[in-house]
CHARMM-style PDB file with segment names, atoms N, HN, CA, C and O in Angstrom:
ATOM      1  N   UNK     1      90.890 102.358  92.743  1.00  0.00      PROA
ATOM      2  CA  UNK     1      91.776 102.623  91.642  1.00  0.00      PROA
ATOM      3  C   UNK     1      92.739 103.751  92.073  1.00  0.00      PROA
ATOM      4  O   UNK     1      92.451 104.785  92.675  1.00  0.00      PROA
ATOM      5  N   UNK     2      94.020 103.304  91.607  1.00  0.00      PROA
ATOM      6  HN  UNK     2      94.254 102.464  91.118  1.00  0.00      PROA
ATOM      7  CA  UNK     2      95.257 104.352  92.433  1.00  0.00      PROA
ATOM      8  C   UNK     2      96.267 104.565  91.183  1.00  0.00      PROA
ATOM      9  O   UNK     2      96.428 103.888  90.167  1.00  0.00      PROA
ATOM     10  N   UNK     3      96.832 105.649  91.592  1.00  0.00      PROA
ATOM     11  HN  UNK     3      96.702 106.199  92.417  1.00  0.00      PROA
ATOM     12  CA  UNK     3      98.249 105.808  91.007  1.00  0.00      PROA
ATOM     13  C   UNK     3      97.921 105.870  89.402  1.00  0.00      PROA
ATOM     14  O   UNK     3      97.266 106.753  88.850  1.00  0.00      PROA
ATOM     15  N   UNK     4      98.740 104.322  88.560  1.00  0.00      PROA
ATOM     16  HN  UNK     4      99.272 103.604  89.009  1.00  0.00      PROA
ATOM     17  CA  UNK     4      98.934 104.577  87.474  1.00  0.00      PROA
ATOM     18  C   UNK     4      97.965 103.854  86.943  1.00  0.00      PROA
ATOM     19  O   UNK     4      98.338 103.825  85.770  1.00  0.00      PROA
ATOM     20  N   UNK     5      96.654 103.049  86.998  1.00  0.00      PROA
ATOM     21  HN  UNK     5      96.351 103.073  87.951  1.00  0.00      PROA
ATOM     22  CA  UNK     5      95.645 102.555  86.678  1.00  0.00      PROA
ATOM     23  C   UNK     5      94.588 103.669  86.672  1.00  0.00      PROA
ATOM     24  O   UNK     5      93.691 103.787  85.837  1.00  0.00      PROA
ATOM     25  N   UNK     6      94.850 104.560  87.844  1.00  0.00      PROA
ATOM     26  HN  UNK     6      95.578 104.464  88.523  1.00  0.00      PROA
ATOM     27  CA  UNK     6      93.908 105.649  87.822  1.00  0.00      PROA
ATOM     28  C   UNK     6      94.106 107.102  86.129  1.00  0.00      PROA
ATOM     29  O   UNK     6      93.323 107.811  85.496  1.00  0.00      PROA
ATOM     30  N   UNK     7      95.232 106.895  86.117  1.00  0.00      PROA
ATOM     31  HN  UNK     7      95.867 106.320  86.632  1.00  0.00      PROA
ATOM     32  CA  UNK     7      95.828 107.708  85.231  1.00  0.00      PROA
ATOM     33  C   UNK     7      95.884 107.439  83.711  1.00  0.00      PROA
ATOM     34  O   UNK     7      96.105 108.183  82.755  1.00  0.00      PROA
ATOM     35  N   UNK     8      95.605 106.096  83.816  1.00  0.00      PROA
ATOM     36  HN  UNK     8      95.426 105.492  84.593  1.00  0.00      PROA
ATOM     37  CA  UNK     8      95.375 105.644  82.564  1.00  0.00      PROA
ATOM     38  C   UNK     8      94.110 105.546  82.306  1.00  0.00      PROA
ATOM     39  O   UNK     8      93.743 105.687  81.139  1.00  0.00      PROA
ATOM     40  N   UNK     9      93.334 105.331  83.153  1.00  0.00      PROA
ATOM     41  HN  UNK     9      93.631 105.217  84.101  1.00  0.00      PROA
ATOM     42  CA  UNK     9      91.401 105.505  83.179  1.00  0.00      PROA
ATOM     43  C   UNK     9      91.300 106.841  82.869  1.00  0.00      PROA
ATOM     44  O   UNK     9      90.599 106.897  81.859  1.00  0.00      PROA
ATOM     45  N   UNK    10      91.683 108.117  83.259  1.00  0.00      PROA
ATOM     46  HN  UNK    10      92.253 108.071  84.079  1.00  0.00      PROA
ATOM     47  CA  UNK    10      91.354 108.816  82.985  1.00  0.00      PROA
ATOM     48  C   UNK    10      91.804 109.312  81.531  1.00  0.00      PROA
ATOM     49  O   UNK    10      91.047 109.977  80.824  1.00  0.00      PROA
ATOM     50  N   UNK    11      93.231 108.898  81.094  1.00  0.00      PROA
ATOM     51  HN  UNK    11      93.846 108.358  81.668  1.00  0.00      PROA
ATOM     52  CA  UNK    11      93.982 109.539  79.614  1.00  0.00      PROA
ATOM     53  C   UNK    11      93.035 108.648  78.806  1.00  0.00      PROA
ATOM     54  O   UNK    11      93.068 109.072  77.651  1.00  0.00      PROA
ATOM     55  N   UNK    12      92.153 107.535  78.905  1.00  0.00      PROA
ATOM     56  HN  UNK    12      92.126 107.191  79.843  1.00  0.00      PROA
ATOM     57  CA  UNK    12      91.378 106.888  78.107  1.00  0.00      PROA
ATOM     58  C   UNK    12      90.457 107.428  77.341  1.00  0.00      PROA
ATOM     59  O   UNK    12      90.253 107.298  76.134  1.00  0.00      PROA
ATOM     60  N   UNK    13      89.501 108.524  78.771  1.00  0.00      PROA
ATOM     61  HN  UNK    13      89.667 108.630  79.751  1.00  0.00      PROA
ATOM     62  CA  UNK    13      88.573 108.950  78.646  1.00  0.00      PROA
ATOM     63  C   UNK    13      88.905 110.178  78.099  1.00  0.00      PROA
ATOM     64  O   UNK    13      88.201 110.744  77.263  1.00  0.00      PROA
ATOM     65  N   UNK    14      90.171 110.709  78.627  1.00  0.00      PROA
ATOM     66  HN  UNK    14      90.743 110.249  79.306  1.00  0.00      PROA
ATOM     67  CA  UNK    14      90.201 111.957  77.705  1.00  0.00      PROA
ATOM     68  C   UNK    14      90.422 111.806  75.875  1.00  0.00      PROA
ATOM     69  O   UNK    14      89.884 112.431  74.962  1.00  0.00      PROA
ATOM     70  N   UNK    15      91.381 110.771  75.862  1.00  0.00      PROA
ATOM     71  HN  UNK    15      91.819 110.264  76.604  1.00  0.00      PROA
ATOM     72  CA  UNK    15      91.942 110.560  74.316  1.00  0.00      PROA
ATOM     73  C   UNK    15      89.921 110.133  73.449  1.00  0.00      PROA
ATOM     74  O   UNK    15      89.441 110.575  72.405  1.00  0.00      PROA
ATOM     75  N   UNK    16      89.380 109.281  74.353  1.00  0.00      PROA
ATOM     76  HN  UNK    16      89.770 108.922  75.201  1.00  0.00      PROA
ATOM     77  CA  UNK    16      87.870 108.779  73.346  1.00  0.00      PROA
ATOM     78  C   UNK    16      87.498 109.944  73.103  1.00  0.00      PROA
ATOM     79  O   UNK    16      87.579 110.532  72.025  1.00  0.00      PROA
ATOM     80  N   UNK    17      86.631 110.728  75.135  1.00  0.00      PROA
ATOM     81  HN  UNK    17      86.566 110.250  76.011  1.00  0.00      PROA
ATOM     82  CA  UNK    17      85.565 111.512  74.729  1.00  0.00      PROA
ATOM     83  C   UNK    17      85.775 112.835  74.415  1.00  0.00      PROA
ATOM     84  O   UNK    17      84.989 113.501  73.741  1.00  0.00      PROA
ATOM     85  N   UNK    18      87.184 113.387  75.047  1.00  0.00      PROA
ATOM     86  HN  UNK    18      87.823 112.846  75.594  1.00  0.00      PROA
ATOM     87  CA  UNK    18      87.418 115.223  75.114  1.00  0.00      PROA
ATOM     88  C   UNK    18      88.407 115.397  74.137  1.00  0.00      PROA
ATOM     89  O   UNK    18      89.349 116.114  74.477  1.00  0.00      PROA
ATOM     90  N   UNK    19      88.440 114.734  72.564  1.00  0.00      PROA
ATOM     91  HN  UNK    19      87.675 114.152  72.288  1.00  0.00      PROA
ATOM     92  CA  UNK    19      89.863 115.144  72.291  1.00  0.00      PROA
ATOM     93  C   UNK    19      90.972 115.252  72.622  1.00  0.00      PROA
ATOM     94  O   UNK    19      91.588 116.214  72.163  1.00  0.00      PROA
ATOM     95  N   UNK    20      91.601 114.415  73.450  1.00  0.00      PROA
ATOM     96  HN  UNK    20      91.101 113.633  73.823  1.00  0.00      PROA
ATOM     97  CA  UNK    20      92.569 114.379  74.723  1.00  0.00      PROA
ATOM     98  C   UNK    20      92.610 115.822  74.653  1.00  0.00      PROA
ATOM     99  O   UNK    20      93.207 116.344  73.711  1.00  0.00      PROA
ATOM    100  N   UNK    21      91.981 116.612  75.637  1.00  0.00      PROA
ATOM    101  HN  UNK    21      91.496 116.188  76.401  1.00  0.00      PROA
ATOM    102  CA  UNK    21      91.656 117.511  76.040  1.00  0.00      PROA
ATOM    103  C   UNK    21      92.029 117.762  77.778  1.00  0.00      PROA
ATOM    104  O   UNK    21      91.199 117.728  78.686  1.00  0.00      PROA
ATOM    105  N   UNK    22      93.052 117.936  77.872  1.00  0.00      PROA
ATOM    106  HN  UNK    22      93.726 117.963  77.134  1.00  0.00      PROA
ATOM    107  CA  UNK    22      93.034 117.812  80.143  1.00  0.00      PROA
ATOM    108  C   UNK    22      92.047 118.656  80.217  1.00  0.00      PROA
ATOM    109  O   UNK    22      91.000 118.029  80.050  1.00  0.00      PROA
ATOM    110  N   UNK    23      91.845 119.825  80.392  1.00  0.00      PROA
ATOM    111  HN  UNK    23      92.695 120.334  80.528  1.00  0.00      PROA
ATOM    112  CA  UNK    23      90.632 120.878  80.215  1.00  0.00      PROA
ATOM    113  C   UNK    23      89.410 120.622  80.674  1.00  0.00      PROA
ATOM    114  O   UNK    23      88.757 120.670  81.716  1.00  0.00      PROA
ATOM    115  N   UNK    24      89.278 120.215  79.090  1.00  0.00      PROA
ATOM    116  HN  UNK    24      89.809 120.175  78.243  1.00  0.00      PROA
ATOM    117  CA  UNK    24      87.452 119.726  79.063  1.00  0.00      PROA
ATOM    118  C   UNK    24      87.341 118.414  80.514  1.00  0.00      PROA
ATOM    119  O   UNK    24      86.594 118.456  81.493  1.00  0.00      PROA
ATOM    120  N   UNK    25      88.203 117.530  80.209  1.00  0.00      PROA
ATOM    121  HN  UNK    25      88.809 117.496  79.415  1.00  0.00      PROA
ATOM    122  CA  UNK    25      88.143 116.030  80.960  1.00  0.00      PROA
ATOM    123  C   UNK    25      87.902 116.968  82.768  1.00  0.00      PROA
ATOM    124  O   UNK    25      86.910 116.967  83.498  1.00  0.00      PROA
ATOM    125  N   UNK    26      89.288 117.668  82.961  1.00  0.00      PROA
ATOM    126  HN  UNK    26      90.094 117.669  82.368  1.00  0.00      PROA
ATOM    127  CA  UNK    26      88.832 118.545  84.617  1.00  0.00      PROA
ATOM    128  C   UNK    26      87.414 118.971  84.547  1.00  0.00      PROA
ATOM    129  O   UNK    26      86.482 118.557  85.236  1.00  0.00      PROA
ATOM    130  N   UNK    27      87.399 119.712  83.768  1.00  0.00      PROA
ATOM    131  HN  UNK    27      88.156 120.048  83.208  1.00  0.00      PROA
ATOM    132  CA  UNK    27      86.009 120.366  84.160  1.00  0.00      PROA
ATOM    133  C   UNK    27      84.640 119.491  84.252  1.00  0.00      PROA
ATOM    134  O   UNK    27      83.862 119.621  85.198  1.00  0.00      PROA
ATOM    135  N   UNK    28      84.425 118.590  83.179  1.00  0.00      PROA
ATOM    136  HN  UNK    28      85.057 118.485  82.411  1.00  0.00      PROA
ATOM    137  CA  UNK    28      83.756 117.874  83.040  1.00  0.00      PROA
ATOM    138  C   UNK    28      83.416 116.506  84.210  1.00  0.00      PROA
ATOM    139  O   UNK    28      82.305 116.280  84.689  1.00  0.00      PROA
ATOM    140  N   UNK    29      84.631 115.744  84.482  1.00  0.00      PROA
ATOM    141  HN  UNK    29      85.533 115.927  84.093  1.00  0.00      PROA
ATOM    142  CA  UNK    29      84.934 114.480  85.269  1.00  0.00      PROA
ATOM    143  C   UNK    29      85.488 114.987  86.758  1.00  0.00      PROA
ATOM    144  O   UNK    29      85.565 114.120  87.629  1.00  0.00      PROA
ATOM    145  N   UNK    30      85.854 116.272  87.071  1.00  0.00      PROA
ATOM    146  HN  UNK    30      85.792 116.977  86.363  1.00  0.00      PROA
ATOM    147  CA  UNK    30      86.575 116.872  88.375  1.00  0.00      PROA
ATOM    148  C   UNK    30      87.649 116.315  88.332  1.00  0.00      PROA
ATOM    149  O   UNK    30      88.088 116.578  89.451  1.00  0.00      PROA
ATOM    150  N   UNK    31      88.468 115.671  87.793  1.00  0.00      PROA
ATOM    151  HN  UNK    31      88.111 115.457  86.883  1.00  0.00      PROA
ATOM    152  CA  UNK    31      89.926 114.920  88.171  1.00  0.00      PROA
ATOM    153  C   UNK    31      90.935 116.283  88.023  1.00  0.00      PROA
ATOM    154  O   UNK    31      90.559 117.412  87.708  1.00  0.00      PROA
ATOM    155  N   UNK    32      92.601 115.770  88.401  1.00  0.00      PROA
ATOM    156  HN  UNK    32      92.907 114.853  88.657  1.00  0.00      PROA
ATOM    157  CA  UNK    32      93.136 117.168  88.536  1.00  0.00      PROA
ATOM    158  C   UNK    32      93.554 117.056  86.776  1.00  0.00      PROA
ATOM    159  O   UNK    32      93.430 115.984  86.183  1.00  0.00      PROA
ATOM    160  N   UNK    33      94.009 118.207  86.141  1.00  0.00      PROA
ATOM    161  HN  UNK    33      94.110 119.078  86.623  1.00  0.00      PROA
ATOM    162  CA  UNK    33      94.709 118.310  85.127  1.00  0.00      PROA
ATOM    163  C   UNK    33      95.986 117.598  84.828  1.00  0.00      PROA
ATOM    164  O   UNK    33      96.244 117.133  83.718  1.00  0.00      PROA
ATOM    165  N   UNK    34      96.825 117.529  85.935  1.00  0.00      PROA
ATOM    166  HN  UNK    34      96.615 117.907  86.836  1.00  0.00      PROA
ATOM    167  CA  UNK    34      98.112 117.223  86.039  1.00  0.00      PROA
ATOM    168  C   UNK    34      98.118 116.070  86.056  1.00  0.00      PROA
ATOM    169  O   UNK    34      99.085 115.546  85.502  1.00  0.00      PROA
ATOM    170  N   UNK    35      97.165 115.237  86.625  1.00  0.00      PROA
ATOM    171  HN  UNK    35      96.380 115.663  87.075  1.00  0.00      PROA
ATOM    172  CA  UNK    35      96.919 113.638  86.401  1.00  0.00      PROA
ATOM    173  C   UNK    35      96.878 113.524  85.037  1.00  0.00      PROA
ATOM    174  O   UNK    35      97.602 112.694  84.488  1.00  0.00      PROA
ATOM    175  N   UNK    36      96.199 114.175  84.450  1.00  0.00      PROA
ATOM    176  HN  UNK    36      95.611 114.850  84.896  1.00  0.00      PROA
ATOM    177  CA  UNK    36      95.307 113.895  83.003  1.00  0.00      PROA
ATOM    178  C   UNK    36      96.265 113.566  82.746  1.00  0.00      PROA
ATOM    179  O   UNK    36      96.766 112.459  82.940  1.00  0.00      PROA
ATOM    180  N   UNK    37      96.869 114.837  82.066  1.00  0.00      PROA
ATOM    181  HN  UNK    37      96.462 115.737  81.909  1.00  0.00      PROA
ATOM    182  CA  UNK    37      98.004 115.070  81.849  1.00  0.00      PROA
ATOM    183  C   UNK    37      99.090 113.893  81.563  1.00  0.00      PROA
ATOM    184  O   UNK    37      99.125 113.225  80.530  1.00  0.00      PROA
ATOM    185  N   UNK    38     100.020 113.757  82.739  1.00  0.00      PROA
ATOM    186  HN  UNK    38      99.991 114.299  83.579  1.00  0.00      PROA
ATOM    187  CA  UNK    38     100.556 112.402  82.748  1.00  0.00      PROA
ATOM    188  C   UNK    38     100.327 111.016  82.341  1.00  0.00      PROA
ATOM    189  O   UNK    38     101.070 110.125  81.931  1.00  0.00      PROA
ATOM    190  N   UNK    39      99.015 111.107  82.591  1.00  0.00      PROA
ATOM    191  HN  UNK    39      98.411 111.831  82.924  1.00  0.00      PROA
ATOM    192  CA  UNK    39      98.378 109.949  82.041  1.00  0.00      PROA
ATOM    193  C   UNK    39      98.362 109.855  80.914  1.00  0.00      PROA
ATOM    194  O   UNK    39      98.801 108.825  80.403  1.00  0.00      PROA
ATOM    195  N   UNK    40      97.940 110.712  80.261  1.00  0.00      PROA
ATOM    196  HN  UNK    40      97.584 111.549  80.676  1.00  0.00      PROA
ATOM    197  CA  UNK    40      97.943 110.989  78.316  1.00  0.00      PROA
ATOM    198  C   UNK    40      99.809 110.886  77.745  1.00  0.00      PROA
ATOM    199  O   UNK    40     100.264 110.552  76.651  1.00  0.00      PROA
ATOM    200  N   UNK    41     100.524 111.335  79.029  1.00  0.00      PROA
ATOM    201  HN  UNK    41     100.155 111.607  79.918  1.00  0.00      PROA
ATOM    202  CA  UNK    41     101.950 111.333  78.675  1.00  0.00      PROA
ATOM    203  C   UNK    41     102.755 109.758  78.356  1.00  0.00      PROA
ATOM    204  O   UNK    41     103.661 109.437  77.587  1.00  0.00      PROA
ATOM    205  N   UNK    42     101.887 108.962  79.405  1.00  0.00      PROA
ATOM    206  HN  UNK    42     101.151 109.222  80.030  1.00  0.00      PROA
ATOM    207  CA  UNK    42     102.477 107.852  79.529  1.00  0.00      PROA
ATOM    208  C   UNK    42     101.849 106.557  78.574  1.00  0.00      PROA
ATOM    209  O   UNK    42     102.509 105.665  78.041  1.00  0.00      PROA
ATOM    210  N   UNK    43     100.247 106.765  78.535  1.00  0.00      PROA
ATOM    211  HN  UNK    43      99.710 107.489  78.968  1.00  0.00      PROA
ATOM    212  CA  UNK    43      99.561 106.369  77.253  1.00  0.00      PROA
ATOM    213  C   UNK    43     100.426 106.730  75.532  1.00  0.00      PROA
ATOM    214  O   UNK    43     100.648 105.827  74.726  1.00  0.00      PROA
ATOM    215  N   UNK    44     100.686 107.773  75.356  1.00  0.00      PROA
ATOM    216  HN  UNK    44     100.505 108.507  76.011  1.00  0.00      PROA
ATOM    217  CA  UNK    44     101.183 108.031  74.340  1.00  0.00      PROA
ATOM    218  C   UNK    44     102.763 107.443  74.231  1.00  0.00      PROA
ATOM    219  O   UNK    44     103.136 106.833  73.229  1.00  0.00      PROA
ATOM    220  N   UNK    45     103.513 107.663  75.214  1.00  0.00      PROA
ATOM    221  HN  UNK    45     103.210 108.158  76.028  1.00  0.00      PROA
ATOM    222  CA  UNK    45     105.141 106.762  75.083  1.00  0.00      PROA
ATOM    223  C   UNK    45     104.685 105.658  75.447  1.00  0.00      PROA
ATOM    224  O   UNK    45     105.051 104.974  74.492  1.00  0.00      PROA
ATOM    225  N   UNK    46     104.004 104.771  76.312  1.00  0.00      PROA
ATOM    226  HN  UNK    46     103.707 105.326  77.089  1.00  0.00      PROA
ATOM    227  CA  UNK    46     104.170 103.652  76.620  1.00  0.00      PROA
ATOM    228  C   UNK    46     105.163 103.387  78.076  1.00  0.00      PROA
ATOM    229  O   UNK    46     105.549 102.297  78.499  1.00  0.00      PROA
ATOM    230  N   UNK    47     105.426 104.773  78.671  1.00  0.00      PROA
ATOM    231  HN  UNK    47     105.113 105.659  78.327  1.00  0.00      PROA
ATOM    232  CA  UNK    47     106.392 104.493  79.945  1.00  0.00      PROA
ATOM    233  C   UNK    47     105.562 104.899  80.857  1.00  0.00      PROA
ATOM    234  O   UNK    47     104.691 105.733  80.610  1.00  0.00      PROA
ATOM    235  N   UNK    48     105.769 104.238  82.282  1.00  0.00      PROA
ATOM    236  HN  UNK    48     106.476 103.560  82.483  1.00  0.00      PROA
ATOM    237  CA  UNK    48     104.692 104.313  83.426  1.00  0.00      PROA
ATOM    238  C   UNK    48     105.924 105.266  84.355  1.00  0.00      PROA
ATOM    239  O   UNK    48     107.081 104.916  84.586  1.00  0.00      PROA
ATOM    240  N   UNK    49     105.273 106.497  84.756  1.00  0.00      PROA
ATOM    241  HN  UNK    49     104.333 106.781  84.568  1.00  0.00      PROA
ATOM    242  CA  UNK    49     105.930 107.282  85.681  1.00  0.00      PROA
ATOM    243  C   UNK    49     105.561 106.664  87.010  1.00  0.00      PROA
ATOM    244  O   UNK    49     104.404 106.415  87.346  1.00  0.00      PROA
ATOM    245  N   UNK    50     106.981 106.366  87.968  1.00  0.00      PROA
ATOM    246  HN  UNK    50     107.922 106.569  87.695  1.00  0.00      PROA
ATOM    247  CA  UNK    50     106.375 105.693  89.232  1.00  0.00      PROA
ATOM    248  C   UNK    50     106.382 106.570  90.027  1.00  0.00      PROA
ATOM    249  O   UNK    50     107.134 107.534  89.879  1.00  0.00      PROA
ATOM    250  N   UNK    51     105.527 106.456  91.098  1.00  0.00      PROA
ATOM    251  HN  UNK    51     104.917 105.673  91.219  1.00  0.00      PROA
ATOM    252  CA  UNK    51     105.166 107.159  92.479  1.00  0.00      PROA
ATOM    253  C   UNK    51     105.658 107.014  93.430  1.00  0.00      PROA
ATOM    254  O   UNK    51     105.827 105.829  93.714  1.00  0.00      PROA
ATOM    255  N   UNK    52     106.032 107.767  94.182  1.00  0.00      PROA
ATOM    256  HN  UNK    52     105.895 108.730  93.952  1.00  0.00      PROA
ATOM    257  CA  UNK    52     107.037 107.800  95.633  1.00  0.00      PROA
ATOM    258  C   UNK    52     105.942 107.854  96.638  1.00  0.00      PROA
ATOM    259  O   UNK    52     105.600 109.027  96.781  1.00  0.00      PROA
ATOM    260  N   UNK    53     105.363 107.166  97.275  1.00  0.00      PROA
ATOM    261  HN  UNK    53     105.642 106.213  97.159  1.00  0.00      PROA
ATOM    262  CA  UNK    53     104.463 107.416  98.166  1.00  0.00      PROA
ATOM    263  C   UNK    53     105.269 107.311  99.461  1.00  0.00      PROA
ATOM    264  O   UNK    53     104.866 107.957 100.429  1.00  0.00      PROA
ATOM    265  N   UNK    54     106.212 106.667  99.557  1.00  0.00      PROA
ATOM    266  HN  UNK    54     106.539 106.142  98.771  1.00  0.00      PROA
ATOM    267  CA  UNK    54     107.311 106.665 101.230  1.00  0.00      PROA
ATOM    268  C   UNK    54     107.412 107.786 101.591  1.00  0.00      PROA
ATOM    269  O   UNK    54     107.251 107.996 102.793  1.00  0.00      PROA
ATOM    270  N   UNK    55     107.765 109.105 100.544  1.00  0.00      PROA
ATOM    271  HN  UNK    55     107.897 108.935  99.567  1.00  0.00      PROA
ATOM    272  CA  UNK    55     108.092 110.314 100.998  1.00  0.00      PROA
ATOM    273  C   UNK    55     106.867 110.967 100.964  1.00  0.00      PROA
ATOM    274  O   UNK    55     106.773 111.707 101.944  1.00  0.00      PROA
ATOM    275  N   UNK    56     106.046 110.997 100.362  1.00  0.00      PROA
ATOM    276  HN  UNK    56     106.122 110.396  99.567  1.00  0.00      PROA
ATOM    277  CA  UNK    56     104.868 112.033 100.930  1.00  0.00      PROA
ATOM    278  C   UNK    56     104.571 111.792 102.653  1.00  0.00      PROA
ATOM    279  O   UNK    56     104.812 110.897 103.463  1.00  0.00      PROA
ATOM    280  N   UNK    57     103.870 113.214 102.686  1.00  0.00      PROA
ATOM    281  HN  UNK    57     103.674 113.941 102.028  1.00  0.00      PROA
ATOM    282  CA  UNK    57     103.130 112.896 104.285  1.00  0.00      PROA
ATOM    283  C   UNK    57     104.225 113.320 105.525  1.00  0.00      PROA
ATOM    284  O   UNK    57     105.382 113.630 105.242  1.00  0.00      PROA
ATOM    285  N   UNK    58     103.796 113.299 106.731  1.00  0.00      PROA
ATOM    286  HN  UNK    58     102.856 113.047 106.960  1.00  0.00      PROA
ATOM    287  CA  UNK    58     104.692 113.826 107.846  1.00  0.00      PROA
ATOM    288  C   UNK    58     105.623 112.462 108.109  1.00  0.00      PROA
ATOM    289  O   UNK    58     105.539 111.262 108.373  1.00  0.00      PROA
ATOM    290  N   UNK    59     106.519 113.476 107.855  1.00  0.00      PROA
ATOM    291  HN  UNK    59     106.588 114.450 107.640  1.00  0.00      PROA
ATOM    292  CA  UNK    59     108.580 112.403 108.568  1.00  0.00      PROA
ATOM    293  C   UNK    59     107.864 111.947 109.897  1.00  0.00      PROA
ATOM    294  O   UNK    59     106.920 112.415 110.533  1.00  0.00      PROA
ATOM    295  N   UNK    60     108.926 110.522 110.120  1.00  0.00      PROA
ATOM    296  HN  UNK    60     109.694 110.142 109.603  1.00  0.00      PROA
ATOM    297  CA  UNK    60     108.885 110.630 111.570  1.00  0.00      PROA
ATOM    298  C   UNK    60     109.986 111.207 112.147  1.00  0.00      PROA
ATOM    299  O   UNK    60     110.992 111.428 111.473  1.00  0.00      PROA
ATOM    300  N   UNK    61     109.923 111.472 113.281  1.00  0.00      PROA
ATOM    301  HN  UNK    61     109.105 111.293 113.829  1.00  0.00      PROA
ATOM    302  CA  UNK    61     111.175 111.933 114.345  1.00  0.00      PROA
ATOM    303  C   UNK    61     112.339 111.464 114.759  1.00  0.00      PROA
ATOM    304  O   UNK    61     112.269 110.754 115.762  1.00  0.00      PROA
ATOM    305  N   UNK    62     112.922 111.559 114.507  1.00  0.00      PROA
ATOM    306  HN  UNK    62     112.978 112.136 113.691  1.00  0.00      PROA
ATOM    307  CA  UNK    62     114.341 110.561 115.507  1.00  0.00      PROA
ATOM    308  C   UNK    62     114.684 111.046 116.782  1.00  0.00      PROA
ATOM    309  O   UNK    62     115.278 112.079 117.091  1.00  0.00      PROA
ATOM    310  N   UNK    63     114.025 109.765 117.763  1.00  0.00      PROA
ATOM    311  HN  UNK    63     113.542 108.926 117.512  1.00  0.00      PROA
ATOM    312  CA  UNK    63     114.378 110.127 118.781  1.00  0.00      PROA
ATOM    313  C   UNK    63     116.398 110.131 119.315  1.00  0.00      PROA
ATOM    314  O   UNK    63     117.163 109.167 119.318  1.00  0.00      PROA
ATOM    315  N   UNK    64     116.600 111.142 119.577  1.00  0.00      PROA
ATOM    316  HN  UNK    64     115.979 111.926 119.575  1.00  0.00      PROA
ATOM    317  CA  UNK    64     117.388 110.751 120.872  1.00  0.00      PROA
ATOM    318  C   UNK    64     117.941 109.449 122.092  1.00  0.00      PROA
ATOM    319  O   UNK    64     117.543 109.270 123.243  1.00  0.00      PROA
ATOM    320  N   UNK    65     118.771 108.848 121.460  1.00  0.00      PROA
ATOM    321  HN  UNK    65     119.094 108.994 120.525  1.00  0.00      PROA
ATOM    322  CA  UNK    65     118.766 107.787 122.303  1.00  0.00      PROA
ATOM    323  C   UNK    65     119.588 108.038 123.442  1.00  0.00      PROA
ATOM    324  O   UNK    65     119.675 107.121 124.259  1.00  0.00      PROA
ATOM    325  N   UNK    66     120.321 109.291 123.698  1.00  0.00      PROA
ATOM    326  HN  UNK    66     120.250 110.036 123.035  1.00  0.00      PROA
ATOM    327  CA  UNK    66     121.496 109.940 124.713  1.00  0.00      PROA
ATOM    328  C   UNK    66     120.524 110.344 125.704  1.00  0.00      PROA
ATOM    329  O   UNK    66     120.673 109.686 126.733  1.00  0.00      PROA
ATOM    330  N   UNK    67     119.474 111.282 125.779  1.00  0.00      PROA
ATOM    331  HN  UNK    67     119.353 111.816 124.943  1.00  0.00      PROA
ATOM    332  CA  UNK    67     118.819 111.888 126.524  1.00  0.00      PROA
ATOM    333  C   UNK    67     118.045 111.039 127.765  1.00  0.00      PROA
ATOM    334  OT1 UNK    67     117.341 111.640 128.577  1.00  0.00      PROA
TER     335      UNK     67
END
């Protein structure tokens, strides 16, 4: 489970069991806050924030094609 399926599993569990609570849900479940968070953001409007995963992580290099 990734991304925005993950985020909605968790705003589930927060909205049933913690009072949509990010808080209680971190402390309790270890997930980050900021997930919660979003997740409860996007549960409540109905809009899915998308993820850039191309740009995370190390660039590659451009080689030099003169040298």
């Amino acid at each position: 489970m990734t991304g925005h399926t993950r985020r909605l599993f968790a705003a589930e569990l927060a909205h049933s069991y913690f009072n949509s609570s990010s808080r209680k849900t971190e402390r309790v479940l270890g997930v980050s806050r900021d997930m919660v968070d979003l997740g409860l953001h996007e549960l409540r409007t109905g809009i899915r924030c998308l993820e850039n995963f191309s740009q995370r992580g190390n660039k590659k290099k451009k080689i030099d094609s003169q040298i």
